[in-house]
C-alpha positions in Angstrom: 1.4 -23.4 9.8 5.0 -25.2 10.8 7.6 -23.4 11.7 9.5 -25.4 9.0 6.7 -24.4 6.0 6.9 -20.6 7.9 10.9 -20.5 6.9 9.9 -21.9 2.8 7.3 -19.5 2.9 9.5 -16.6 3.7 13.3 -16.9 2.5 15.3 -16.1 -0.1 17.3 -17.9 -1.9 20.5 -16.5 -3.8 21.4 -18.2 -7.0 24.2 -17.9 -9.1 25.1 -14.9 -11.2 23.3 -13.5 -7.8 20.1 -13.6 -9.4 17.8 -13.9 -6.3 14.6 -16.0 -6.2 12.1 -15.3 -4.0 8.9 -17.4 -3.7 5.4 -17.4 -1.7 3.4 -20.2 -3.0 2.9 -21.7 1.1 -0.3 -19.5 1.6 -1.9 -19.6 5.0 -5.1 -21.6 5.0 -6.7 -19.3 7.9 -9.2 -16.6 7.6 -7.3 -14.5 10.4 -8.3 -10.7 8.6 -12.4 -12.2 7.9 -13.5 -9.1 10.5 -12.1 -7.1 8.2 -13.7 -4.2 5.6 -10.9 -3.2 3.4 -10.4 0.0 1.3 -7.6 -0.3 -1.2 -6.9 2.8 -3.2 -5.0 2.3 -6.2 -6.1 -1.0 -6.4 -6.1 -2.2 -9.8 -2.2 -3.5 -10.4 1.0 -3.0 -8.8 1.2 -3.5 -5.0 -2.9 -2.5 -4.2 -3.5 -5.1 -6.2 -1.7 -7.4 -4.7 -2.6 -6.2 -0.9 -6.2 -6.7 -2.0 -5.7 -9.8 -3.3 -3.8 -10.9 -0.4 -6.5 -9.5 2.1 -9.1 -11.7 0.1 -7.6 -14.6 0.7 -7.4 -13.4 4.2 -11.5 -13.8 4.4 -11.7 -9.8 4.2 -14.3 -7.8 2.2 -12.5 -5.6 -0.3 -12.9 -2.5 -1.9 -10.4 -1.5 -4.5 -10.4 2.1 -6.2 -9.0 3.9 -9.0 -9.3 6.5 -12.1 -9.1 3.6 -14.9 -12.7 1.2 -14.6 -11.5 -1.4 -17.1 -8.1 -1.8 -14.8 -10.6 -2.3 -11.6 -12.9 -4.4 -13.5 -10.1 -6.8 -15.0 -8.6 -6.5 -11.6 -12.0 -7.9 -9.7 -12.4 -10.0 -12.9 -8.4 -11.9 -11.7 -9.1 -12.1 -8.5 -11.8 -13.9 -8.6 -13.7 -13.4 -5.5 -17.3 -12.4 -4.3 -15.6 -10.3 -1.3 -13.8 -7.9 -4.1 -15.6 -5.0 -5.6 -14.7 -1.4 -7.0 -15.3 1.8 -7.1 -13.8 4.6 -9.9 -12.9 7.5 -7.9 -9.9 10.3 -8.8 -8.0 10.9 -5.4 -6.7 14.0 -7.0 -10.5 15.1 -7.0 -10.6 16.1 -3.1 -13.9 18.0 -3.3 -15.4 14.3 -3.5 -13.4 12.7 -0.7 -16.2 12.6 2.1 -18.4 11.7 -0.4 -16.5 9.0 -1.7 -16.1 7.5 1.9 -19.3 7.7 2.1 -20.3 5.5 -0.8 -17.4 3.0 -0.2 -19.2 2.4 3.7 -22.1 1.3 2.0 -20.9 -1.4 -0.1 -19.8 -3.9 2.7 -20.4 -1.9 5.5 -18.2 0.2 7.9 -14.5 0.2 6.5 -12.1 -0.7 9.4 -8.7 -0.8 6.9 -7.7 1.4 5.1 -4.6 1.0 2.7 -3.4 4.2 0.6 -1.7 3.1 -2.2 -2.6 5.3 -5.2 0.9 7.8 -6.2 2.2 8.1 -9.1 5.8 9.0 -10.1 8.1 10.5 -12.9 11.7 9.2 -14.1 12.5 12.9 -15.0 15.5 14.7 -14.1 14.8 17.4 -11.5 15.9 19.8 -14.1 12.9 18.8 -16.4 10.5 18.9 -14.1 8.1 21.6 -14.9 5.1 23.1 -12.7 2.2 20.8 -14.1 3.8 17.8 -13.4 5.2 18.9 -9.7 1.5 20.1 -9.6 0.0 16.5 -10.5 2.5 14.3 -8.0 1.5 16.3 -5.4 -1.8 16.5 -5.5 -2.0 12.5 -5.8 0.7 11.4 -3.3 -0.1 14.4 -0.7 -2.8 16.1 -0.8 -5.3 13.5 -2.4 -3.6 11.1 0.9 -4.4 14.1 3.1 -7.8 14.5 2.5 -8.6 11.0 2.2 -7.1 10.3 5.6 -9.2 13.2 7.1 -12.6 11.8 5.4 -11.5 8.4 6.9 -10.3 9.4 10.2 -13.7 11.3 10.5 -16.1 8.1 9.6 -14.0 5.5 11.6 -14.3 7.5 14.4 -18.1 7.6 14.2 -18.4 4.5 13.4 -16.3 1.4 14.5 -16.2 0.6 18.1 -12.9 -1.5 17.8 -9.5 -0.8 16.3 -9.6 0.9 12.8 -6.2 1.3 10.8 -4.9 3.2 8.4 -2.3 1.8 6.6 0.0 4.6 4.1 2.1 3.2 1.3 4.7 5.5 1.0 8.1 4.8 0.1 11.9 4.2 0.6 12.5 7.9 -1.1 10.3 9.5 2.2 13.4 8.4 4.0 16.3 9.2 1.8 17.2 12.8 0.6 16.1 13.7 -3.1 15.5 16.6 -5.2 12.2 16.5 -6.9 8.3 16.2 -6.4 8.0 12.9 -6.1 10.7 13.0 -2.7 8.7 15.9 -1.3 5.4 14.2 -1.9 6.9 11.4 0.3 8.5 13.0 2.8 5.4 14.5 3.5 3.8 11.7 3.1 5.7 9.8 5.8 5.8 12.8 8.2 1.5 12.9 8.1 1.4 9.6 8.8 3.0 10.4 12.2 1.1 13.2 13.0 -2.1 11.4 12.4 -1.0 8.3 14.2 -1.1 11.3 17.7 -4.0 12.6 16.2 -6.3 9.4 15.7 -5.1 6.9 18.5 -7.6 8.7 20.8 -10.3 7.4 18.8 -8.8 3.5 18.5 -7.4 4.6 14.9 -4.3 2.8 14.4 -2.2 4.6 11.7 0.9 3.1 10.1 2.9 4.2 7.1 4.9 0.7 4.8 8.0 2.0 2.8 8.4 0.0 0.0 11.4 0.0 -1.7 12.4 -0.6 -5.4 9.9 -3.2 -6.5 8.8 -3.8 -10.1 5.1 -3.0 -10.6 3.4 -0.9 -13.4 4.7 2.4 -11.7 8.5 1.9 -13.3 7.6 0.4 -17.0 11.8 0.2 -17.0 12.1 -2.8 -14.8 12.0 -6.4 -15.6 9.6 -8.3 -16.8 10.7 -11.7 -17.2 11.1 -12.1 -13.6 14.4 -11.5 -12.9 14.4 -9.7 -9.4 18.3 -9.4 -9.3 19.1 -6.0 -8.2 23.1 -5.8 -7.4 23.3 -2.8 -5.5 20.7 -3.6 -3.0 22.2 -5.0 0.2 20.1 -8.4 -0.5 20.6 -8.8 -4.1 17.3 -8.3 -5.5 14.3 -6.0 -6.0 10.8 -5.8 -3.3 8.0 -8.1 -4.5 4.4 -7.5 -4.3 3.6 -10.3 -2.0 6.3 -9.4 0.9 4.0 -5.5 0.8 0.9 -7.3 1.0 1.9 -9.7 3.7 3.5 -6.7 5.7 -0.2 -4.8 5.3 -2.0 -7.7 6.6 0.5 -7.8 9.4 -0.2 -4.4 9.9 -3.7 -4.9 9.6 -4.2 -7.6 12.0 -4.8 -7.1 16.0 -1.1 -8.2 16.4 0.4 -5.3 15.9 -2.3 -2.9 17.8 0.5 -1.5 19.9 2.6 -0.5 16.4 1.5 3.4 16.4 2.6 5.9 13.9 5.4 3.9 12.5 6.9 4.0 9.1 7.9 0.2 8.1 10.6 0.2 6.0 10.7 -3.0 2.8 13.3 -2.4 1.3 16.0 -5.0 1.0 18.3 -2.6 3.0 18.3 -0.1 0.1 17.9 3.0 2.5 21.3 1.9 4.6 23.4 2.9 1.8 
C-alpha cells in the first residue's frame, strides 16, 4: 500500500456545518494476521463485530461469542466467510469459563488473540441505579473479563509457543472520573489489564487494553443512525467509528507491536483531554 492510498485510507475530512466524514473503503489486500486464531467476545454487532470482521479480512480464523444465537448466526451469515464461526456462551456465567475456552480451542485450533469486547452499559442517573443492575454491569464488564482472562491466560500458556495477546476493550470512562457501575466496571477493567500484562509477559502473553471512546454502535440506541458522526464537543468533531477500533486491534494483534505491554490505548477523538 502507497503512502498516498495510506493518508485516503486514514483521514478525516471536516465538512461544513462541521459534520465530519470519515471513510475506510482502501482495505489492505495482504493477509498479514493469517497465523492468527481469533476469539472475539461480544461479537455479534457493535465494535466485535466489526474487529471480527476486520480480522477476517486479515486471513484470521474467527470465533465470535455471545448470549443472543440468532445475532451470531446473522452476524457469521454478513460476514460472509468460511474462517468465521460462533459460539453462544453468557460471560456472566463464570462457572463455565474454562470450559468454554476449552471448546472455543477446538474449533480452529489453539486461540492466539483474544479480543474482550462483551459489556454492557446503562444511561441511568447514578441516583437510579439500583443493586440488580450495579450487580449485572459488573459481573459482565469485570468479573465475566476477569475470569475469562484467567481461563485464557492458563490455555495460552500451555499451549502456543509464540506470542499470544489479549486484547481488552474497555473504554474512555476507565480513564475519566464517574459516579456509577458502569465507571467502576471500567476502571477496573483498565487497571486488570495492567496487572495481567506483569503477570502474563513471562509466558509470551502480550496483554493490551483499547479505550474506545463515544462511538455509535448498538450499546447507545440514542445516537445517530443516519450516519451523521458529528459530535461538537469532541476535540475532532465527530464520534469513534467501528473500523478505526478494529484496525487499532489488528495493530495490536500483529507482531509489530510485541514490545507494547500492558498498555491502555486510548480512541477517542481527544474526548478524555477535556
Amino acid at each position: 500500500m502507497t503512502i498516498k492510498n495510506i493518508i485516503k485510507r486514514l483521514r478525516s475530512v471536516i465538512q461544513p456545518k462541521n459534520i465530519v466524514n470519515a471513510t475506510f473503503t482502501l482495505k489492505s489486500d495482504t493477509n498479514y494476521l493469517s497465523d492468527k486464531i481469533v476469539l472475539v467476545t461480544g461479537g455479534g454487532s457493535g465494535f466485535g463485530y466489526e474487529i471480527a470482521k476486520r480480522f477476517v479480512e486479515c486471513g484470521s480464523k474467527v470465533i465470535i461469542t455471545g448470549r443472543n444465537e440468532l445475532k451470531l448466526k446473522n452476524a457469521v451469515k454478513s460476514i460472509g466467510s468460511q474462517n468465521i464461526k460462533y459460539l453462544v456462551w453468557d460471560l456472566c456465567d463464570v462457572s463455565i469459563a474454562k470450559d468454554k475456552i476449552a471448546e472455543a480451542n477446538t474449533i480452529w485450533g489453539n486461540i492466539n488473540v483474544a479480543i474482550n469486547n462483551a459489556g454492557i452499559w446503562t444511561p441511568k442517573n447514578w441516583k437510579d441505579i439500583d443493586e440488580k443492575e450495579w450487580d449485572i454491569i459488573l459481573d459482565t464488564n469485570l468479573k465475566g473479563l476477569f475470569f475469562i482472562c484467567q481461563a485464557q491466560g492458563e490455555v495460552m500458556s500451555n499451549t502456543n509457543t509464540s506470542a499470544s495477546k489479549i486484547i481488552n476493550i474497555t473504554s474512555i470512562e476507565g480513564v475519566r472520573g464517574g459516579f456509577g457501575p458502569y465507571y467502576a466496571s471500567k476502571w477496573g477493567a483498565n487497571g486488570i489489564t495492567r496487572g495481567m500484562a506483569k503477570a502474563f509477559i513471562k509466558n509470551n502473553i502480550v496483554v493490551n487494553a483499547i479505550a474506545p471512546g463515544m462511538g455509535i454502535t448498538d450499546i447507545n440506541p440514542n445516537l445517530p443512525k443516519d450516519g451523521n458522526l458529528s459530535l461538537p464537543y469532541n476535540l475532532n468533531g465527530r464520534y469513534v467509528t467501528v473500523e478505526e477500533i478494529a484496525e487499532t486491534a489488528c495493530f495490536l494483534a500483529s507482531d509489530a507491536a510485541n514490545s507494547i505491554v500492558g498498555q491502555v490505548i486510548v480512541v477517542d477523538g481527544g474526548m478524555s483531554l477535556y
